[in-house]
N, C-alpha and C positions, 0 to 999 in steps of 0.2 A: 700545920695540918690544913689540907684543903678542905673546905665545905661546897658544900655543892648545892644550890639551889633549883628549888623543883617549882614548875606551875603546876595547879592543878584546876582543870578544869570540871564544872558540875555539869551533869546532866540536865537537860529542860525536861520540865514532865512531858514533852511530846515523845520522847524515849530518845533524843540528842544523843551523837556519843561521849565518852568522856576519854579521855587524854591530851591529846596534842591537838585538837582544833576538830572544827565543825566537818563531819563527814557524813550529814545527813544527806537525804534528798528534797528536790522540789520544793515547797515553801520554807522548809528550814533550813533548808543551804542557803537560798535568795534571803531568808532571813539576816543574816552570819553576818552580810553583806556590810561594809561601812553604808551610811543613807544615801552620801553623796554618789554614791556611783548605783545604788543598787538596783537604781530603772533604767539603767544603760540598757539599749538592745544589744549590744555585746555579751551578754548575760543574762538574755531571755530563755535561753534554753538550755543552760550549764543546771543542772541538776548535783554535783555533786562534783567531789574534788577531783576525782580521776576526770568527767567533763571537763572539769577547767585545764587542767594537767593536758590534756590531747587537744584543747583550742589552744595552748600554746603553743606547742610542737607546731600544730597545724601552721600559725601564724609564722612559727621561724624559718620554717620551711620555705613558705613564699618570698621572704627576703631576700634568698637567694634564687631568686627566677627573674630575667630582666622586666623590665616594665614593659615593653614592648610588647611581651608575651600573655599578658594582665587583661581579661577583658572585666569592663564596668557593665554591668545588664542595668539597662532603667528601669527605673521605677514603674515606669507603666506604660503598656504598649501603644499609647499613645503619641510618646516622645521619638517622634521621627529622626532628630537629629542624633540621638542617642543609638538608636537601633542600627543607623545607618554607618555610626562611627566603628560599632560592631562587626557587622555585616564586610564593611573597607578591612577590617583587622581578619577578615574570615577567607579573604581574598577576592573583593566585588571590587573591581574596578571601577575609577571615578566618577566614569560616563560609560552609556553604554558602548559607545565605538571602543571602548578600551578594550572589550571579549578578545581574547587571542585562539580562534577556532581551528581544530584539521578540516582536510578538506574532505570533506566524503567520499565515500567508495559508490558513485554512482554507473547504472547501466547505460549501456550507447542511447541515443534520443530523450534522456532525462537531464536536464541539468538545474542549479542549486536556484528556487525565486529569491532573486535578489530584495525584495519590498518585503516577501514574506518572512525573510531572515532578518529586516534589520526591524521589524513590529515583534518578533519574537526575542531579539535582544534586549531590544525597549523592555518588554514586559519582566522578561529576568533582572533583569537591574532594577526595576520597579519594585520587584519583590528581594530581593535582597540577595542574589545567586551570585556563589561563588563564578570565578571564572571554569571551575570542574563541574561546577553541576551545569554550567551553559553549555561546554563543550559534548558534556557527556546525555543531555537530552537534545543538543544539534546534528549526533551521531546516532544516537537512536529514533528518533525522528525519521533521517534521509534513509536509513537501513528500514524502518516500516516503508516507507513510501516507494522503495528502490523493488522490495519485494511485493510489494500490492500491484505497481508498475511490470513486472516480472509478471505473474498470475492473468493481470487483464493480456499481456502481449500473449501470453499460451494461451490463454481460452481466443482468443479471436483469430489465429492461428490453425485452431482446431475446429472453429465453428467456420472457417472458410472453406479446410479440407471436406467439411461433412455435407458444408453443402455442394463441393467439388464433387464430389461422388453422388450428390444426390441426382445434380443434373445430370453426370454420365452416365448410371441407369437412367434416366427417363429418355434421355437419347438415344441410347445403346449404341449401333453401328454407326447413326449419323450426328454422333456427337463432334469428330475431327472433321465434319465435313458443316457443319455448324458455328463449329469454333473457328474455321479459316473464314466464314461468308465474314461473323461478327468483326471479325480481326481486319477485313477488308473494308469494309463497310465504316469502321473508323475510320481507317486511314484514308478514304478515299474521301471523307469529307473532314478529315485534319488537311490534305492538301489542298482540298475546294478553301477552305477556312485560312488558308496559310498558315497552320498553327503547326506545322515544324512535326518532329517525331515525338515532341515532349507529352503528349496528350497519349499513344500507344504507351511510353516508355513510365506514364506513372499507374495504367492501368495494369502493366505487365507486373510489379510491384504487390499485385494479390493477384494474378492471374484471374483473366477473364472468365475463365471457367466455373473458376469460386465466385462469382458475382451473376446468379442463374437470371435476375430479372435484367441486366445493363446485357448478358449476355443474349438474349431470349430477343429483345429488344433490336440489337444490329444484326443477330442471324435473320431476323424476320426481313430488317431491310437490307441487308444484305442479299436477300434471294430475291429484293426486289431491282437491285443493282443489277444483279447476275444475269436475270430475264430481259433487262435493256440492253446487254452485253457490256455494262460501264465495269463491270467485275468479273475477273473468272470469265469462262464461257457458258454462252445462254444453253447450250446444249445438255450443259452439266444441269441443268434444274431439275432437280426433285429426285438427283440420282440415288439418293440414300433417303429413307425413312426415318422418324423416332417409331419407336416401338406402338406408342399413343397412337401416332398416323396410323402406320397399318394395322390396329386391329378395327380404326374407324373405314378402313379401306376395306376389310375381309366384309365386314358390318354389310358395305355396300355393297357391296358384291354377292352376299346373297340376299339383298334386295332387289337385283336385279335379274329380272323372269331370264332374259335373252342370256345372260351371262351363263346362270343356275341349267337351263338347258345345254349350252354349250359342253358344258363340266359334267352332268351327269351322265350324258348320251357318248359313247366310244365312236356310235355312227355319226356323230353331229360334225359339220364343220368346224374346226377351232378348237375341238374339244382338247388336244393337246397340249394347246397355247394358255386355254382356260386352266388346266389341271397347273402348269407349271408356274402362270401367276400367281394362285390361289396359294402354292407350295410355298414361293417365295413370299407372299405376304407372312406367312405363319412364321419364317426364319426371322422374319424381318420384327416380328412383333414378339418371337421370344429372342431375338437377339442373338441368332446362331446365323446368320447370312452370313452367305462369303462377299470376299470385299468385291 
């Protein structure tokens, strides 16, 4: 006949359980403990036997993961050497020239600063950056700077055009004949200068026109070439108006007594020749003359 032996165990007056071993929590689990182990931090936080039962799982679990795959976090973010062996294991290359970068998607007349890319690596490896996170704030980087680069070329593009148009009203009819003195009046002292076509060919590059003061500046000596006969011919001076001029030219004109007679009287000498200046100043100053 078999017997069968039973343990039985008692309860603690803290309300312990009773059967088959200690399943309380928190100081009377850690109680249960043998002494010798029972300050282990491996068992600072086991509360209770299912706790222990899932740290061991947990543990068996990692046994089969290689080592390789294992990181050690230090003790305190102090330990450079520790953070860094991390960091290698996280994928930071040994030295900074180790980065392996794409190349950016950059626009015509932009390309990659050399100095400013290798101070930017430096400091990623400084800090602890994968070779992903280098590559992927090296490409987000040139793609802000590619499109900020984009934006200033459209606005100075647009602020040329506007001031293109601004001169050609102020000119009106004698804007192309303004724009050929300016355009001559280089050239004629790029060749005095022997400086070649390259001086027309980088102003051409934003057009003269869009440039109303560099413009304003050689039509003025340009007309003054033109009256010496070094440009153009002298006969052409002053064949066209800006709009500005003639209405300081009507201005004049009826400031002058002899003119104002001529123009009002039909019996008067000249009065014809009067009436059809005066006509053409007014085309000239709204900018409806014929050529």
């Amino acid at each position: 006949m078999w017997r069968t032996r039973h343990a039985v165990y008692f309860a603690p007056d803290d309300g312990g359980a009773v059967g088959g071993g200690p399943t309380g929590s928190g100081p009377a689990f850690a109680a249960s403990l043998p002494e010798a182990i029972r300050g282990e931090a491996a068992f600072k936080d086991l509360k209770s036997v299912e706790d222990l039962a899932q740290s061991y799982l947990g543990q068996g679990k990692l046994l089969g993961v290689p080592k390789d795959r294992l990181l050690t976090l230090p003790a305190t973010p102090e330990d450079a050497e520790g953070w860094k062996a991390v960091h290698l294991k996280l994928g930071m290359p040994e030295k900074p020239e180790g980065y392996k970068l794409s190349a950016p998607k950059l626009p015509e007349g932009m390309k990659v600063d050399e100095k400013l890319q290798g101070s930017f690596l430096k400091k990623v490896h400084e800090l602890g950056g994968s070779n992903k996170v280098a590559d992927g704030l090296f490409q987000w980087w040139n793609g802000e700077m590619a499109a900020l680069h984009k934006a200033q070329g459209d606005a100075d593009k647009t602020a040329l055009a506007n001031a293109g148009t601004a001169l050609r009203g102020e000119w009106g009819q004698a804007y192309d004949d303004r724009i050929a003195l300016a355009k001559g009046a280089i050239n004629h002292y790029s060749s005095e200068l022997k400086l070649g076509d390259g001086v027309m060919a980088e102003i051409d590059k934003f057009g003269i026109g869009n440039l109303p003061g560099m413009a304003k500046i050689f039509a003025h000596v340009g007309e003054q070439l033109r009256e010496d006969g070094l440009i153009g011919r002298a006969d052409q001076s002053g064949s066209v108006m800006a709009p500005a001029e003639a209405e300081q030219q009507i201005a004049a004109k009826f400031a002058d007594k002899d003119f104002m007679a001529r123009y009002r009287s039909k019996a008067a000498s000249g009065h014809k020749e009067a009436v059809e200046q005066l006509q053409r100043l007014y085309q000239l100053a709204a900018g409806t003359a014929g050529a």
